[in-house]
C-alpha atoms as one frame of an Amber mdcrd trajectory, in Angstrom:
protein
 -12.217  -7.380   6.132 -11.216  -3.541   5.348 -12.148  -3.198   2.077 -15.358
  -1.049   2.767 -13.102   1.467   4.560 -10.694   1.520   1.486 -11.317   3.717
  -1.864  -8.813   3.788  -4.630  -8.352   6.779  -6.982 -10.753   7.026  -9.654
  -7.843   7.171 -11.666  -7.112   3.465 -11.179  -6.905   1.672 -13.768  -9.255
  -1.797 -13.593  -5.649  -3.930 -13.651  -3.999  -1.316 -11.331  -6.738  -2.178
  -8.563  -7.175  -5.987  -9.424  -3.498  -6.137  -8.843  -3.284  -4.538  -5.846
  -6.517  -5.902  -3.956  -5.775  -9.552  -5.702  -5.945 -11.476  -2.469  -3.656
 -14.176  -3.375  -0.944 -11.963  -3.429  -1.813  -8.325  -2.081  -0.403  -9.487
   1.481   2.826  -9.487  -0.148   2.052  -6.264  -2.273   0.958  -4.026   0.405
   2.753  -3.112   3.811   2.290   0.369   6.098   3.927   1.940   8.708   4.056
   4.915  10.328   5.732   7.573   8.317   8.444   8.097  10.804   9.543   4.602
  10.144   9.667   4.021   6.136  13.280   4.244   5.905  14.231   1.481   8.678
  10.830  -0.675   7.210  12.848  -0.012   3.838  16.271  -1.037   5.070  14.870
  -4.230   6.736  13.509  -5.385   3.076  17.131  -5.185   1.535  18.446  -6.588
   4.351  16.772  -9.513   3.348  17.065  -9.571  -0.329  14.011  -7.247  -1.210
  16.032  -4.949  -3.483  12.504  -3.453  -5.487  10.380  -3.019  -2.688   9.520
   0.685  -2.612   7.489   3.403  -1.131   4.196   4.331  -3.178   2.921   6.612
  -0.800   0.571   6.812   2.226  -2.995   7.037   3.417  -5.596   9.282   4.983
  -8.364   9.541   6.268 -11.071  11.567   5.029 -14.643  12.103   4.952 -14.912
   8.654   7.073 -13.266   6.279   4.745  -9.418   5.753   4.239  -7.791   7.177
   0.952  -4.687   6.083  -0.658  -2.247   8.762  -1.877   0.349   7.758  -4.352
């Protein structure tokens, strides 16, 4: 429903961006938050037995579209 407002870096490789816009499991892949809240998002993963989730980085906005940063 986003995807048109999404880019990926060009440096993507074509099975880094299949993975991570695969929607059978990119819901699972992919969660954001403000950045003021990425260490209690973090702590409620362990909590519940997500030891390897991790922070890849954030997003921004720019020239109209939103922009990954990793």
């Amino acid at each position: 429903a986003y995807g048109h407002e999404v880019s990926l870096p060009a440096s993507f490789s074509a099975v880094d961006q299949a993975l991570l816009t695969d929607p059978q499991t990119s819901g699972g892949l992919l969660v954001s938050c403000a950045p003021s809240e990425v260490d209690q998002v973090m702590a409620i993963f362990r909590a519940h037995g997500f030891a390897d989730a991790a922070d890849i980085g954030g997003a921004i906005a720019f020239n109209g579209a939103t922009h990954l940063v990793l």
